[in-house]
DSSP file (Angstrom, degrees, kcal/mol; ACC not computed):
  #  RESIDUE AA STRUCTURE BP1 BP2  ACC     N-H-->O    O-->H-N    N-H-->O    O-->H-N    TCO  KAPPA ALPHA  PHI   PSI    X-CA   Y-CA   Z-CA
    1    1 A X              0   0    0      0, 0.0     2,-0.3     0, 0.0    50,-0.1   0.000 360.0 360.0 360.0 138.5   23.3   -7.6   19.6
    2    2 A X        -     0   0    0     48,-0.4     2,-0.3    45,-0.1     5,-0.1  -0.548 360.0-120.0 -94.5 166.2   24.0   -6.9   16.2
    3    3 A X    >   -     0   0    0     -2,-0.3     3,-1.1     1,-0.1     4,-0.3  -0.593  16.9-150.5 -80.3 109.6   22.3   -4.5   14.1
    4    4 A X  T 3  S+     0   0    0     -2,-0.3     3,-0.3     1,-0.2    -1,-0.1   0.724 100.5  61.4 -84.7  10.5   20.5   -6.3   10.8
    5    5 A X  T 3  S+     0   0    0      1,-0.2    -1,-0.2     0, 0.0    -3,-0.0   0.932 103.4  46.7 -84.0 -23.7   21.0   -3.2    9.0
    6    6 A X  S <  S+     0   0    0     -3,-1.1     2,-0.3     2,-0.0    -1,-0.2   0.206  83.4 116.8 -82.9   4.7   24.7   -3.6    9.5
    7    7 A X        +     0   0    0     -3,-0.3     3,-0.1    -4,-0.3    36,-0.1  -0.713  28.0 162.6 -88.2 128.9   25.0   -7.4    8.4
    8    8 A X        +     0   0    0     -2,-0.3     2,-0.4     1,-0.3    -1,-0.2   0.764  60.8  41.5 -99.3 -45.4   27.0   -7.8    5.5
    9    9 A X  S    S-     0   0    0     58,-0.1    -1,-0.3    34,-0.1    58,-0.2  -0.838  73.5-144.1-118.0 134.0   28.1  -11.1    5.2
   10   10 A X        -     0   0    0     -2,-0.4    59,-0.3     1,-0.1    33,-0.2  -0.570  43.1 -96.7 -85.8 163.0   25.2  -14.1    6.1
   11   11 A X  S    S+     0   0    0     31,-0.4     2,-0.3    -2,-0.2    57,-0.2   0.525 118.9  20.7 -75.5 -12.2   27.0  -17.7    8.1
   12   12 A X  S    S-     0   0    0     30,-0.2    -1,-0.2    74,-0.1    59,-0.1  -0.882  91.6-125.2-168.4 137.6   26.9  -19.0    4.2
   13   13 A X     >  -     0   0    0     57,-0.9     4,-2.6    -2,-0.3     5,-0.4   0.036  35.0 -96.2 -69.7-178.3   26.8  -16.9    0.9
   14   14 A X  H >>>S+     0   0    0      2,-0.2     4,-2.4     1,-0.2     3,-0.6   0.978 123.1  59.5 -69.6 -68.3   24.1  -17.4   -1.9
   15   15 A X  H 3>5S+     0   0    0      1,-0.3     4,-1.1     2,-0.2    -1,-0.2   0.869 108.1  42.6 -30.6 -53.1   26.5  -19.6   -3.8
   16   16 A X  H 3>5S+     0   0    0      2,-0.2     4,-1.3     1,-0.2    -1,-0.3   0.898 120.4  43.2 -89.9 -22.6   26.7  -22.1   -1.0
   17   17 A X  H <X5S+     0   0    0     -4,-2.6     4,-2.9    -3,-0.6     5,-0.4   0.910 109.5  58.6 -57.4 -50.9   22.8  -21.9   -0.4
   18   18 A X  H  X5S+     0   0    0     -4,-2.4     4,-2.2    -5,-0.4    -1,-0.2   0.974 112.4  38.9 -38.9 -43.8   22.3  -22.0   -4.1
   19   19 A X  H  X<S+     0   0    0     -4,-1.1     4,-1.0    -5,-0.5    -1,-0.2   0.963 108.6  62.6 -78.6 -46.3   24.0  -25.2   -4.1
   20   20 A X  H >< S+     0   0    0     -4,-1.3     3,-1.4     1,-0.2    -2,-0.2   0.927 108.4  50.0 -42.7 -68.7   22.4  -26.5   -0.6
   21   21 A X  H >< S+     0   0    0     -4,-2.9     3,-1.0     1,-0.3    -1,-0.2   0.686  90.4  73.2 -68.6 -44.6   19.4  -26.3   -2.3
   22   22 A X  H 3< S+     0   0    0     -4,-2.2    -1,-0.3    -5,-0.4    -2,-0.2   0.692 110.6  36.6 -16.6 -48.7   20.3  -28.2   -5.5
   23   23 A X  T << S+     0   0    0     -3,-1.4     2,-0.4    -4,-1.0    -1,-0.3  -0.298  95.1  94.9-121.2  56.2   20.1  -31.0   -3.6
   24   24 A X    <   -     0   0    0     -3,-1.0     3,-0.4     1,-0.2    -3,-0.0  -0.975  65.0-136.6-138.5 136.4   17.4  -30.5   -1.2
   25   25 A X  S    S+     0   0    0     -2,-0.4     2,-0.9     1,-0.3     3,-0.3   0.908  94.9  50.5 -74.5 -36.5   13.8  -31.8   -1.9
   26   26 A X        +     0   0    0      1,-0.1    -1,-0.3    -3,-0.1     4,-0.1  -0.584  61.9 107.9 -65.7  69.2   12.3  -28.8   -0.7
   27   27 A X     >  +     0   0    0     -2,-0.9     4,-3.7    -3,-0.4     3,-0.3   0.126  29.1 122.6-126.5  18.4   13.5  -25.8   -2.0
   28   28 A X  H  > S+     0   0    0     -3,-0.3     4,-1.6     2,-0.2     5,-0.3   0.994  90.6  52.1 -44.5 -57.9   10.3  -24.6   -4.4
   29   29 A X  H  4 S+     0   0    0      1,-0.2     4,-0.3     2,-0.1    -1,-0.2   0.935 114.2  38.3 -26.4 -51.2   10.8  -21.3   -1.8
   30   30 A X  H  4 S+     0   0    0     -3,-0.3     3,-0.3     2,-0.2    -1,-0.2   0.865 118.2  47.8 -76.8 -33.8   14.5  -21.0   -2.4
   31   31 A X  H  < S+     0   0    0     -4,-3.7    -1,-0.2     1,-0.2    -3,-0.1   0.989 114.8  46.7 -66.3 -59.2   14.3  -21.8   -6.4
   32   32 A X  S  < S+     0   0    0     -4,-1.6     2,-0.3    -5,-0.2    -1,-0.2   0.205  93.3  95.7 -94.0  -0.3   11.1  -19.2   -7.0
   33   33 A X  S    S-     0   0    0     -4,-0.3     5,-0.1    -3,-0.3    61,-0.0  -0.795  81.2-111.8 -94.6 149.4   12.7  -16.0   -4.9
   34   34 A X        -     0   0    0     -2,-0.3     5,-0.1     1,-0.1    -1,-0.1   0.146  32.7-106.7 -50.1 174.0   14.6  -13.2   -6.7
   35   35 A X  S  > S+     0   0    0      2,-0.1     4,-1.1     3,-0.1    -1,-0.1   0.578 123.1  51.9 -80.4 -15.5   18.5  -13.1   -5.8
   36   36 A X  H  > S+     0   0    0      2,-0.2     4,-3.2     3,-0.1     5,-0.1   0.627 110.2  51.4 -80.8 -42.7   17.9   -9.8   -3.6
   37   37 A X  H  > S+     0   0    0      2,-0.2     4,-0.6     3,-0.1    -2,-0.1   0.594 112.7  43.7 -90.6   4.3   15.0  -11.8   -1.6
   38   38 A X  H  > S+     0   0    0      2,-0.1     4,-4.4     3,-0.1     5,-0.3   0.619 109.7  55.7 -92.2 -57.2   17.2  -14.8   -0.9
   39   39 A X  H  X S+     0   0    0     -4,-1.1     4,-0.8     1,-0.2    -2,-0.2   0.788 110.3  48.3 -11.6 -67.8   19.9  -12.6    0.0
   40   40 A X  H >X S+     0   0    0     -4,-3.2     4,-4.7     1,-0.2     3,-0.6   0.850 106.4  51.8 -10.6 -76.6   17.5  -11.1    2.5
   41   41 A X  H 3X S+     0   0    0     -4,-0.6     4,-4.2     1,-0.2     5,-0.3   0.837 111.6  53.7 -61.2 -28.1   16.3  -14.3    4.0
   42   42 A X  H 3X S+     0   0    0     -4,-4.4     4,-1.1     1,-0.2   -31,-0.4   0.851 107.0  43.1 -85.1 -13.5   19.8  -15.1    4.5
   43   43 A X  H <X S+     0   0    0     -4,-0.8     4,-3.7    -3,-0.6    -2,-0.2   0.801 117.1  52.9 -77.7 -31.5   21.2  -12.0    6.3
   44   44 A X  H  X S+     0   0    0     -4,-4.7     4,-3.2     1,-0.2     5,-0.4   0.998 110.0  48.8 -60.4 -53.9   17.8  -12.3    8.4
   45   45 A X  H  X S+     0   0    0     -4,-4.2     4,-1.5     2,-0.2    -1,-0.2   0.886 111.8  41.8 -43.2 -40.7   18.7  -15.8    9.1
   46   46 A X  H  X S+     0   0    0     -4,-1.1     4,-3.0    -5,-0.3     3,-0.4   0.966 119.7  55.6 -72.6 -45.6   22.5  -15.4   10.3
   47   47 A X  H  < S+     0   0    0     -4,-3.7    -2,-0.2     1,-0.2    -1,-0.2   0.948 110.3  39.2 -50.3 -61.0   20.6  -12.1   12.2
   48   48 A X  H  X S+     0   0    0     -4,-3.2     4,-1.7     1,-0.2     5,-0.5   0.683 114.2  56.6 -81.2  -5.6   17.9  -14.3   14.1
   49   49 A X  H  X S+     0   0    0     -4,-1.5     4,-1.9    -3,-0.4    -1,-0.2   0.902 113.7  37.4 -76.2 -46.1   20.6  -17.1   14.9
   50   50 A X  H  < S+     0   0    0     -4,-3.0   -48,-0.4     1,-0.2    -1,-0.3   0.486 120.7  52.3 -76.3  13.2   23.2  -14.5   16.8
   51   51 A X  H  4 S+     0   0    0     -5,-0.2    -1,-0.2    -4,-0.2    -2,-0.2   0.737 126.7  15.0-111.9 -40.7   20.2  -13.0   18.1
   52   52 A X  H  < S+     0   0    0     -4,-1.7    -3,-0.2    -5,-0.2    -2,-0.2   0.885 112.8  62.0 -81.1 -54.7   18.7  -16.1   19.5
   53   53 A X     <  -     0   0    0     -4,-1.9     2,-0.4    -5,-0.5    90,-0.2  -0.347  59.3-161.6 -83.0 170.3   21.0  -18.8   19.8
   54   54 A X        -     0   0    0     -2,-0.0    88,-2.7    86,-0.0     2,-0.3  -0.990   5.9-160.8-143.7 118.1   24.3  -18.7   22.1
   55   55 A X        -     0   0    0     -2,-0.4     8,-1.6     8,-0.3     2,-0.2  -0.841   9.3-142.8-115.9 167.9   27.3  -21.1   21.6
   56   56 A X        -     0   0    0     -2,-0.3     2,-0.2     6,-0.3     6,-0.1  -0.643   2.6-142.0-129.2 164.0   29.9  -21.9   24.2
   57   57 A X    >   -     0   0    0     -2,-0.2     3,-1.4     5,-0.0     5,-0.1  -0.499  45.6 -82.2-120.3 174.8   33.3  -22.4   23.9
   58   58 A X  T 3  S+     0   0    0      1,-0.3    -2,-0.0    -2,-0.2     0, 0.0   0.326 127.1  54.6 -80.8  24.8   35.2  -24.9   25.9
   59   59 A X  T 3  S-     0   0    0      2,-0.0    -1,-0.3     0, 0.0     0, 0.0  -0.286 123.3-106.4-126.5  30.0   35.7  -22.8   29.3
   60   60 A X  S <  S+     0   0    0     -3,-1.4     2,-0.5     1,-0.2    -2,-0.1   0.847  73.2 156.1  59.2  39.1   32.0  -22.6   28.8
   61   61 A X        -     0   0    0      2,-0.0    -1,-0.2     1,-0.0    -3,-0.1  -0.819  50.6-114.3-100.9  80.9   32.6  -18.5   27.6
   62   62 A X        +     0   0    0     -2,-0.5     2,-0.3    -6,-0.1    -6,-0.3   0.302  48.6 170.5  24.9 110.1   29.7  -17.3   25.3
   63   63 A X        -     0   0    0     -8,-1.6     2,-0.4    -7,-0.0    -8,-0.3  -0.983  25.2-132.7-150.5 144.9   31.1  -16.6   21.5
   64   64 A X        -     0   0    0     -2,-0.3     2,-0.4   -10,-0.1   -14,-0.0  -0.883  20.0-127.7-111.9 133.8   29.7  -15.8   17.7
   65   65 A X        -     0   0    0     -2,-0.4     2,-0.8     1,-0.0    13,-0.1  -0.579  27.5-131.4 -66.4 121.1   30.7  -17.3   14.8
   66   66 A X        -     0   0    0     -2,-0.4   -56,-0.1    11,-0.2    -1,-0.0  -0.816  14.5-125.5-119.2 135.7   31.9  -14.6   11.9
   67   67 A X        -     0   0    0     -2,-0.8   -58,-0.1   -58,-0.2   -56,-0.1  -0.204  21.5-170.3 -44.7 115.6   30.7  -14.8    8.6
   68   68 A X        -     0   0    0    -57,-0.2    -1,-0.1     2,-0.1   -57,-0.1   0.156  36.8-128.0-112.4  27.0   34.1  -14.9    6.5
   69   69 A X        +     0   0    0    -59,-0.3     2,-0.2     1,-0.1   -58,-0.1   0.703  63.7 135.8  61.4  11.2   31.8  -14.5    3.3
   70   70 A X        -     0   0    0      1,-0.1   -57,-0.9     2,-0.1   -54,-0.2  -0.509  55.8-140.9 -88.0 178.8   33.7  -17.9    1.5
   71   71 A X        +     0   0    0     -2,-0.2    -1,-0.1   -59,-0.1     2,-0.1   0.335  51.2 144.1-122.8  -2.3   31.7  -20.7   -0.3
   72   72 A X    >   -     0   0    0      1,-0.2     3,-2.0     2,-0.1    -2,-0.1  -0.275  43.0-154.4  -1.8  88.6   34.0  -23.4    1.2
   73   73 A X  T 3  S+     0   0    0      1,-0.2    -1,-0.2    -2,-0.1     7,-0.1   0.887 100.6  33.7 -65.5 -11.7   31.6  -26.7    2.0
   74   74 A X  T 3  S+     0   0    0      5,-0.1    -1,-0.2     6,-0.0     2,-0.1   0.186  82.9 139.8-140.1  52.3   34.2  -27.5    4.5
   75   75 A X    <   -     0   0    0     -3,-2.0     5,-0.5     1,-0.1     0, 0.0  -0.449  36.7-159.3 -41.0 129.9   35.4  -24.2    5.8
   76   76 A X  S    S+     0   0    0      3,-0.1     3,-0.3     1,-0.1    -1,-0.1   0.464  81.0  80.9 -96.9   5.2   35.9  -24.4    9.3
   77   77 A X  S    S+     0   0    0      1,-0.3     2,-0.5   -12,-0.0   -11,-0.2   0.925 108.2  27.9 -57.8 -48.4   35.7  -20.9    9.9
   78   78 A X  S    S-     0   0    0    -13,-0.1    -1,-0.3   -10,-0.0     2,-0.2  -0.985 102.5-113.9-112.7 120.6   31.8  -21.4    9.8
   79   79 A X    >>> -     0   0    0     -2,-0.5     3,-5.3    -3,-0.3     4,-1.2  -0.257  15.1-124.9 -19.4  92.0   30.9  -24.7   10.8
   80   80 A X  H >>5S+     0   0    0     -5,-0.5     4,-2.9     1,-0.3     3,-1.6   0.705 112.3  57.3 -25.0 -54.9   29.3  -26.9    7.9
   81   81 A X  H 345S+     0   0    0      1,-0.3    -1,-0.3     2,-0.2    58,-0.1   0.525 107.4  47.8 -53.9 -12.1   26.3  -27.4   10.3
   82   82 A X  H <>5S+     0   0    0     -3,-5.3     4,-2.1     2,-0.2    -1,-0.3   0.783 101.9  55.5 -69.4 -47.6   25.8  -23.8   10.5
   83   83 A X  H <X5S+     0   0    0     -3,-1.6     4,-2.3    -4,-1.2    -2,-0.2   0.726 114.1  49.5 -80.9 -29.4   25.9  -22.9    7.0
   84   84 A X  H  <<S+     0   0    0     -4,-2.9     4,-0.5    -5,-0.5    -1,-0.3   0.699 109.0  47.7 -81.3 -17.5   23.1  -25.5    6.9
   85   85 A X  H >> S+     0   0    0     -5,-0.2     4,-1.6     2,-0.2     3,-0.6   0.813 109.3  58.6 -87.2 -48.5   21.3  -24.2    9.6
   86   86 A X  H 3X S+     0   0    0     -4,-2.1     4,-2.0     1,-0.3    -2,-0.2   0.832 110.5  36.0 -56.2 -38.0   21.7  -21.1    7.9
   87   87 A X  H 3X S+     0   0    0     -4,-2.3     4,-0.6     1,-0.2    -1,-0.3   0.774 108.7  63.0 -92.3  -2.8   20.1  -21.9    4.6
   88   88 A X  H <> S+     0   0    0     -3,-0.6     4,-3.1    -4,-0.5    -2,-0.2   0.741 103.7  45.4 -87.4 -29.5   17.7  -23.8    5.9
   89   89 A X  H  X S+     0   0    0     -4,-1.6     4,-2.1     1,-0.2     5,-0.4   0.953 112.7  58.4 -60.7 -71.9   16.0  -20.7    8.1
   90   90 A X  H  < S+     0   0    0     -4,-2.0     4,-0.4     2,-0.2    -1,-0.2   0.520 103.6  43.8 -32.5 -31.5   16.4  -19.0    5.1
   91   91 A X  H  X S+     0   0    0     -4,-0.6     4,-3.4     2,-0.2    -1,-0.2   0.919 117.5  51.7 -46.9 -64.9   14.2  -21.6    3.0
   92   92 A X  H  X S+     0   0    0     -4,-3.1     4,-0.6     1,-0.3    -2,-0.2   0.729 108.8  42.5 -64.3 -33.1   12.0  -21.4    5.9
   93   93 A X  H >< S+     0   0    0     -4,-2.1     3,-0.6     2,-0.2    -1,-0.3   0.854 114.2  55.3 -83.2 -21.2   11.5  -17.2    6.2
   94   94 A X  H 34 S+     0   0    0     -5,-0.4    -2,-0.2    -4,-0.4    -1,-0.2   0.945 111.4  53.7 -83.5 -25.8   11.2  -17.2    1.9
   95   95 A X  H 3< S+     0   0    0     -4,-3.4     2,-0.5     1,-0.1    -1,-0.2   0.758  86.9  88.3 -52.6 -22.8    8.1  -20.0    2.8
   96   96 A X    <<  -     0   0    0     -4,-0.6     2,-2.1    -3,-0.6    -1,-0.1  -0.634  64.9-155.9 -89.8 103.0    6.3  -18.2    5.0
   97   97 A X  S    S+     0   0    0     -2,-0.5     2,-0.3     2,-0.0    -1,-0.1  -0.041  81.3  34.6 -76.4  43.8    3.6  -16.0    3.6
   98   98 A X  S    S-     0   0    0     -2,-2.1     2,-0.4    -5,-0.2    -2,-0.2  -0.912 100.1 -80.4-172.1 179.9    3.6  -13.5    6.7
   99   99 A X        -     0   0    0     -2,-0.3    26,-0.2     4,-0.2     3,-0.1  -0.730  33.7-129.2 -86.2 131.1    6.5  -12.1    9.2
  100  100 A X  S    S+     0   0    0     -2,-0.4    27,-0.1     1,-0.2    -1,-0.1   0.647 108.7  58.5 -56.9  -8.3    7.3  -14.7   11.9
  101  101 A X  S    S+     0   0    0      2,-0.1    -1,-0.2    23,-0.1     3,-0.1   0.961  94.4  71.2 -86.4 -57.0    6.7  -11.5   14.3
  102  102 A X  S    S-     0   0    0      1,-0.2    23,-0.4    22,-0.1    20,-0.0  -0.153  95.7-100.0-101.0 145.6    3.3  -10.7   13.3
  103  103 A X        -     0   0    0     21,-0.1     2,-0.6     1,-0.1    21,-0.2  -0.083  50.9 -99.8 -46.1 154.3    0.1  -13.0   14.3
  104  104 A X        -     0   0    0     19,-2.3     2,-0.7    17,-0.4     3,-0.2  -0.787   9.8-134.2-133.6 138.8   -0.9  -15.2   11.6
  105  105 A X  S >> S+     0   0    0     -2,-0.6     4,-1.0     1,-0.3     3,-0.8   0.310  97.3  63.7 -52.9  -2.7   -3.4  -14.6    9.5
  106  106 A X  T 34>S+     0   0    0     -2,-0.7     5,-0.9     1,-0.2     6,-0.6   0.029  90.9  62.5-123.6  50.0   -5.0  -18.4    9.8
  107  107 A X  T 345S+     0   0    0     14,-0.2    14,-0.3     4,-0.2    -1,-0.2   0.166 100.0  55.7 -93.0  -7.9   -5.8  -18.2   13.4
  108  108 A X  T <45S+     0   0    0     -3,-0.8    -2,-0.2     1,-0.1    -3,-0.1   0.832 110.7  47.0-101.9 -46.4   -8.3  -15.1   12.0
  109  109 A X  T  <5S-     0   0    0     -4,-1.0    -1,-0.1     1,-0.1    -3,-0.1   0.632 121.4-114.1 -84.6 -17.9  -10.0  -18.2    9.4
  110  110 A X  T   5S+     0   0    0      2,-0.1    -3,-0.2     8,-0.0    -2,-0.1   0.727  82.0 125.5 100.0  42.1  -10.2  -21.0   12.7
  111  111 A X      < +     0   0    0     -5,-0.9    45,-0.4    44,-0.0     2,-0.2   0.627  55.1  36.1-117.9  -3.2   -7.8  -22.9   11.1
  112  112 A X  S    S-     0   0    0     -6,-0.6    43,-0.2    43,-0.1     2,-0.1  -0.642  72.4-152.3-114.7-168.9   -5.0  -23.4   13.5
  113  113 A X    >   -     0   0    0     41,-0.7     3,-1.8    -2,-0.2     2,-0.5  -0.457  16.9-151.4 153.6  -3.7   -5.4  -23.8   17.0
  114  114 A X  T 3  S-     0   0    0      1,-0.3     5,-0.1     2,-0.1    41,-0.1   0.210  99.5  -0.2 -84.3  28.0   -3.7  -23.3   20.3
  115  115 A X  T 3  S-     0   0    0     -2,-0.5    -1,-0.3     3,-0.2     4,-0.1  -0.058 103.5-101.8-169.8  42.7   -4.7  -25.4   22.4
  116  116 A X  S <  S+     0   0    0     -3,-1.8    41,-0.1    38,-0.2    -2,-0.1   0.349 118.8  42.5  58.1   3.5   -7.4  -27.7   20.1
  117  117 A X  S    S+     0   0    0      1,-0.2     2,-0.7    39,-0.1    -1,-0.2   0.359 111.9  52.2-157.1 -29.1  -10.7  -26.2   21.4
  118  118 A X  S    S-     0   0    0     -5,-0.1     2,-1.0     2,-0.0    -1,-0.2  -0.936  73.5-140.3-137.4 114.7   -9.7  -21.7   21.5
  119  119 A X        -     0   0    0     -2,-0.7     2,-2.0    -6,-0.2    -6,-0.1  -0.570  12.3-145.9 -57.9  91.2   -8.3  -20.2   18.4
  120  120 A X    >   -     0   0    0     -2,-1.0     3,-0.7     1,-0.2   -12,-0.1  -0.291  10.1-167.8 -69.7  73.6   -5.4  -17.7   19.5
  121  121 A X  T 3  S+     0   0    0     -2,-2.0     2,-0.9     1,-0.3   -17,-0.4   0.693  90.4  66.5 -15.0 -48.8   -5.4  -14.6   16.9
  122  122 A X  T 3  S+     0   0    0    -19,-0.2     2,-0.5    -3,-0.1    -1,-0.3  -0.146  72.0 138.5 -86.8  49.3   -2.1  -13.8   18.5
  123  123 A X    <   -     0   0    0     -2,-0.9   -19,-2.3    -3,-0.7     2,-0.5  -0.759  30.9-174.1 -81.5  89.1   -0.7  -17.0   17.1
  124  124 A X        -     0   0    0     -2,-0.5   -21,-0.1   -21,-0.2   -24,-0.1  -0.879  27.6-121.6 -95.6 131.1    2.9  -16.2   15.8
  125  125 A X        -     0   0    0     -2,-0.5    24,-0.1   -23,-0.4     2,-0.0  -0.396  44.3 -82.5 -73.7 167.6    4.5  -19.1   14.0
  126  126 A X        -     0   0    0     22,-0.3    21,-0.1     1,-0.1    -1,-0.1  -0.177  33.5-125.9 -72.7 131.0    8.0  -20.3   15.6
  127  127 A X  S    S+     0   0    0     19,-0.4     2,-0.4     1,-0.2    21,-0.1   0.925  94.2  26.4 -44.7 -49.2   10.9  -18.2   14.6
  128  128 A X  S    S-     0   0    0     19,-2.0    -1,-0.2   -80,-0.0   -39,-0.1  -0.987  83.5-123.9-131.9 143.6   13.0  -21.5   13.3
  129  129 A X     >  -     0   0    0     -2,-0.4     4,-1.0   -41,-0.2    20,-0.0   0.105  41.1 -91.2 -60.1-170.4   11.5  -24.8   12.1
  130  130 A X  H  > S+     0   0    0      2,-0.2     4,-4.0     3,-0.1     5,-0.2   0.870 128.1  56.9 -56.5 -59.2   12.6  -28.4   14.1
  131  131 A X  H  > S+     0   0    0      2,-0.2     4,-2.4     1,-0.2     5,-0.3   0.988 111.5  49.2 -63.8 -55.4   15.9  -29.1   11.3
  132  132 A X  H  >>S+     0   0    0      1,-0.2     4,-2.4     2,-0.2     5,-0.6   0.938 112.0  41.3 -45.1 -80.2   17.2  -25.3   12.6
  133  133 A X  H >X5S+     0   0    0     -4,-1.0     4,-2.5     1,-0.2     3,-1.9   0.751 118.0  51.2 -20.2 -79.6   16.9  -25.8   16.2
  134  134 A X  H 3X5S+     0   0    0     -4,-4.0     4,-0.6     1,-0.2    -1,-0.2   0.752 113.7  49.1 -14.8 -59.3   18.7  -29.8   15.5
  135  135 A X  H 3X5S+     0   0    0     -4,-2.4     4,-0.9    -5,-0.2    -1,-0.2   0.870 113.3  42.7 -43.1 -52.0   21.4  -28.1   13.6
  136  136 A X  H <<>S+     0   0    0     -4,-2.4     5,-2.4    -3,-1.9    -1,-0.2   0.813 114.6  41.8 -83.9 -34.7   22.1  -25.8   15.9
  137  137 A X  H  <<S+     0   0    0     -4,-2.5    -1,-0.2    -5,-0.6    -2,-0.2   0.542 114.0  64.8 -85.3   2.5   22.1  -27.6   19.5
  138  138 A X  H  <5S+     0   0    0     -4,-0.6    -2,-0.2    -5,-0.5    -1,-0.2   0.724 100.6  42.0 -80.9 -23.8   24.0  -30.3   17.3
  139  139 A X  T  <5S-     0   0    0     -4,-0.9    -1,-0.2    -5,-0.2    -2,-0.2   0.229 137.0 -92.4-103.7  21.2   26.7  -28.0   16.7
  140  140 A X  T   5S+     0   0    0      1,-0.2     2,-0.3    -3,-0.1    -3,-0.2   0.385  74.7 148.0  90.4 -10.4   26.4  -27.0   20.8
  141  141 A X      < -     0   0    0     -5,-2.4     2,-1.5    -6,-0.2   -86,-0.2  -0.305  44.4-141.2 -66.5 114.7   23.9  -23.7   20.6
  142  142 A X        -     0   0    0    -88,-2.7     2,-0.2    -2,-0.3    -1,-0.1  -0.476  19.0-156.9 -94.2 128.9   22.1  -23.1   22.8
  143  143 A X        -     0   0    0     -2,-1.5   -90,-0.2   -90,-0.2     2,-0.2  -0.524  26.6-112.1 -95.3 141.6   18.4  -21.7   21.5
  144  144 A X        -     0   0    0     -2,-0.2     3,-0.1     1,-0.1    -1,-0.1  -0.600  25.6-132.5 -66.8 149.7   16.0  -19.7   23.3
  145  145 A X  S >> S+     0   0    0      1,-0.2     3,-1.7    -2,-0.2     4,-0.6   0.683  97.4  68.4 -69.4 -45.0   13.0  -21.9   23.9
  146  146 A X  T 34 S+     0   0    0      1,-0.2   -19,-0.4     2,-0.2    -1,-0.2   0.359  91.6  59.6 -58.3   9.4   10.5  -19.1   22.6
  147  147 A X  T 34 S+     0   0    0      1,-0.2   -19,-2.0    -3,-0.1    -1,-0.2   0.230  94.6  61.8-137.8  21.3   11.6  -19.2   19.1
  148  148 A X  T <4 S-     0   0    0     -3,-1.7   -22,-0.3   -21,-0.1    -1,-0.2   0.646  78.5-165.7-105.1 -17.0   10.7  -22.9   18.6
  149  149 A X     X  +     0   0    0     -4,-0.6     4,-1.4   -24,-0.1    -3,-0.1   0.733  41.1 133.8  24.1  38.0    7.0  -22.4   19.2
  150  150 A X  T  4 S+     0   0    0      2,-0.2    -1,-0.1     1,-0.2    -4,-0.1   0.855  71.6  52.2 -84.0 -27.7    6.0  -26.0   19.7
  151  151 A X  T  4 S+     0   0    0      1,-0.1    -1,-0.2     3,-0.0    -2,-0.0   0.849 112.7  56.6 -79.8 -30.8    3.7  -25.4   23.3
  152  152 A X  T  4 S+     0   0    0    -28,-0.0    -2,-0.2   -37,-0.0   -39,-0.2   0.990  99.5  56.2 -60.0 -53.5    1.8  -22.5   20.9
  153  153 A X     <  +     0   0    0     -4,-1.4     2,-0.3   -29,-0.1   -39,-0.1  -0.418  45.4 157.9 -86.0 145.8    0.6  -24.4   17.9
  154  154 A X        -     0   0    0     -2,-0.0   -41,-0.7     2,-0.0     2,-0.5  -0.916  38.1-137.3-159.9 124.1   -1.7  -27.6   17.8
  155  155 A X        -     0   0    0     -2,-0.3     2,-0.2   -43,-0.2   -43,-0.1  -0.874  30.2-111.0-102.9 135.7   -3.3  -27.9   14.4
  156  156 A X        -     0   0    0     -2,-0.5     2,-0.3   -45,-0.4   -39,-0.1  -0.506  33.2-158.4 -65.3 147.7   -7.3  -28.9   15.0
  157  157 A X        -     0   0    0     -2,-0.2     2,-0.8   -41,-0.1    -1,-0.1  -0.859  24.6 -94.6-149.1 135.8   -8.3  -32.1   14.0
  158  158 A X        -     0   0    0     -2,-0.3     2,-0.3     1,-0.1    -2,-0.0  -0.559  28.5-147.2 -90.1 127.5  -11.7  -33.5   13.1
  159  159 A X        -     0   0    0     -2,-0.8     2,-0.6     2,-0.0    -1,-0.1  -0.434  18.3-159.8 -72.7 116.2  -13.4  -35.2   16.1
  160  160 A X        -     0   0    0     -2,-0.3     2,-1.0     2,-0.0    -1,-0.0  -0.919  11.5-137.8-109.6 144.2  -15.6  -38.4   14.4
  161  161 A X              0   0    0     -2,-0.6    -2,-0.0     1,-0.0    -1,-0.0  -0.813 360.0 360.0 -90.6  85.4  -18.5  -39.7   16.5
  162  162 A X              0   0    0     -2,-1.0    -1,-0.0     0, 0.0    -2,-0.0   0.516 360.0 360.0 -32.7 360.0  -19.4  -43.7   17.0
């Protein structure tokens, strides 16, 4: 597993996020972080994709894609759908106002949920949104199941009465 202290180069630089973003309707996260905290988000992302996900090769032999640190939209060294997967995590860890490791803090206020009726404190949200996961079993990866969170979370909903 690699080491995130030891990542240099993230599956797509700040220049090709920078640009990914340009044309993205969300990206108030990406616009309103520093150049050191996208950076960040982006080494963490290329870190929780080799850490989670697994691609195959075609003798079905296990393999990681390395970061060759170009801005190329159609490098094939990293896989467009990668680089998109990549900035898109990255979006997603500069949204999050907690650690995707740690519980989160609005299971403590009742306001999520895990199973509609018992509020779980220890509520972590899912390591990569829906569009990650897509990206990534689109391009053949296979993702651990634990890092979507989609059996934890149920947001409660108000019950009205006839």
């Amino acid at each position: 597993m690699p080491d995130p202290t030891q990542l240099t180069e993230p599956l797509c630089t700040k220049a090709w996020a920078d640009l990914f973003f340009s044309e993205s309707s969300f990206n108030a996260a990406w616009i309103d972080a520093s150049n050191e905290k996208k950076l960040s988000a982006l080494k963490s992302a290329t870190y929780f994709i080799e850490l989670y996900v697994t691609f195959f090769d075609d003798h079905g032999d296990s393999f990681v894609y390395t970061p060759d640190g170009t801005d190329d939209w159609d490098n094939d060294v990293i896989p467009l759908r990668l680089k998109q997967a990549c900035a898109q995590e990255a979006g997603y860890l500069l949204s999050l106002d907690d650690n995707p490791a740690e519980p989160h803090p609005l299971t403590v206020l009742g306001l999520i949920s895990a199973d509609g009726k018992k509020f779980d404190k220890e509520y972590t949200p899912p390591i990569f949104p829906k569009i990650v996961v897509k990206l990534l079993r689109a391009l053949g990866g296979e993702v651990d199941p634990e890092t979507t969170g989609a059996e934890q979370m149920q947001v409660a909903s108000k019950q009205t009465t006839c």
